[in-house]
C-alpha positions, 0 to 999 in steps of 0.5 A: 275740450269736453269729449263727445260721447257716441253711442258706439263709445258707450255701448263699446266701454260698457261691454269691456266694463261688464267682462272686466266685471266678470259679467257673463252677456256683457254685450247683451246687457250693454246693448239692453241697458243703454237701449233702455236708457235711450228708448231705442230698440236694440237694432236701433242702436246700429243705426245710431251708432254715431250719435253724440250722447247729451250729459242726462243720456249718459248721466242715465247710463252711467247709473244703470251701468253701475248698478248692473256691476254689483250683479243686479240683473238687467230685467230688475234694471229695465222693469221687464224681461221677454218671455215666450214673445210677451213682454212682462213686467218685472219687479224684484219682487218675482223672479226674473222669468228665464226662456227654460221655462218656456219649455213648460209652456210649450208642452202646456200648450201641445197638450191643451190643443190636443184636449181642446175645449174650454180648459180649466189649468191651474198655475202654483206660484205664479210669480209674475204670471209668465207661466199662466198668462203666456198659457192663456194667450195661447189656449183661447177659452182656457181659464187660468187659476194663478195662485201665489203666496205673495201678495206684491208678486200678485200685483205684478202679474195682474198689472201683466195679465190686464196689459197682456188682454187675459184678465178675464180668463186668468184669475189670480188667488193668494194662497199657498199651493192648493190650500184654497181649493175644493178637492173636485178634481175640475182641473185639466192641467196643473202646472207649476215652476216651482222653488227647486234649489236645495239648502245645499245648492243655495249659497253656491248660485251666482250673486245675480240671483242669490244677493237679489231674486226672492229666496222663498221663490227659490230656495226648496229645503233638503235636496230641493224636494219640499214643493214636489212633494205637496204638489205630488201629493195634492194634484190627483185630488184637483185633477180630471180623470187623465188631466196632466201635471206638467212641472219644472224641475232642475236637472239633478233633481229629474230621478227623484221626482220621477220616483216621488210621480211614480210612487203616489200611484196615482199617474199613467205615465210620466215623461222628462222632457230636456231643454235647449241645452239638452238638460232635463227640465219638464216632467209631464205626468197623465193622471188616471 
């Protein structure tokens, strides 16, 4: 006799699969994974629990399941990740957007209510447009300039921009870093999340992202400095007269950018503000 399937059966073997696997959130990702193969919100799985499962419901699963035990991450499987309430289009052309980030959002968010008005802010390296379009949503008026170096990661975040409703104040631009822009110091704010991973740190990260997420998105050369550096250097040439520049930076890296802000002479102040475990992950510096 065939055995029938119901949802606590799968979401219960897939959990066990994933830590047999050494996957960290194992229930997490069986609840998203066959949440998304049901079309069922997640709470929606507890009031199905006793639901039989038919052959293409669980032929479904049981492809997604396989793929996320190679470490393919679960945003890539389902085609979104939610960041900072928003749902995003995901493809692995950009990285998957991770909630630290929203640490960088928040402080833009603070300082472009305190400096009101109509805000110009630029994003560098926008990848899915997380940063830019999550920023624009929330500063009403603000015109957003999101700039990137991949054309297909462009796509994703203009595809986000239009079903977010910001594509008339977010404007996207292929290019790297400042490079298309006139040195007229119009920007209140200049944010960016950066690649930060050192040559060093590269082939230690998990294989979640190492054997997936773009490495130019990643990777940032001898101790992860290679973006700070021109990012450091550019801004005071695109920014208004005491306009921020608010950076992700990873936790090791938080004394050396500091010094790069300091150095350049050109920044009143430099604050690091720490993340939700209380590592190092946002420097916002006031130019003069």
């Amino acid at each position: 006799m065939e055995t029938t399937w119901k949802v606590l059966d799968v979401l219960d073997w897939t959990t066990n699969y994933f830590k047999d696997k050494k996957i960290a959130s194992a229930r997490l990702d069986a609840e998203l994974l066959i949440g998304f193969a049901l079309n069922l919100p997640r709470i929606d799985l507890y009031l199905n629990f006793d639901r039989p499962l038919d052959k293409e419901e669980l032929k479904k699963i049981r492809e997604l399941v396989k793929r996320r035990a190679t470490f393919e991450p679960v945003a890539y499987l389902t085609g979104k990740k939610e960041f900072y309430s928003l749902e995003f289009e995901v493809t692995k052309d950009v990285l998957v957007p991770r909630p630290e980030t929203e640490i960088l959002v928040e402080q833009a968010i603070k300082i472009g209510q305190e400096i009101g008005g109509r805000l110009r802010i630029v994003d560098l390296g926008c990848g899915s447009g997380n940063i830019a379009i999550s920023v624009a949503k929330n500063l009403e008026g603000s015109l957003v300039y999101a700039t990137d170096v991949s054309r297909k990661a462009l796509e994703v975040a203009r595809r986000n921009a239009f079903s977010l409703g910001v594509s008339d104040r977010v404007v996207l631009l292929c290019q790297d870093l400042f490079s298309a822009f006139s040195k007229a110091k119009e920007a209140n704010l200049i944010l960016s999340n950066p690649p930060y991973i050192s040559l060093e740190e590269y082939p230690a990260l998990a294989p979640d992202i190492q054997d997936f997420e773009p490495k130019q998105a990643l990777e940032a050369g001898e101790k992860g400095l290679r973006f700070y550096r021109k990012i450091i250097g550019e801004a005071p040439e695109h920014l208004k007269e005491k306009g921020y520049l608010i950076l992700e930076i990873g936790s090791a890296q938080t004394a050396m950018v500091k010094e790069l802000i300091l150095a350049s002479g050109e920044f009143l102040s430099c604050k690091i503000v720490k993340d939700y475990s209380g590592l190092d992950r946002v420097v916002v510096a006031q130019r003069k």
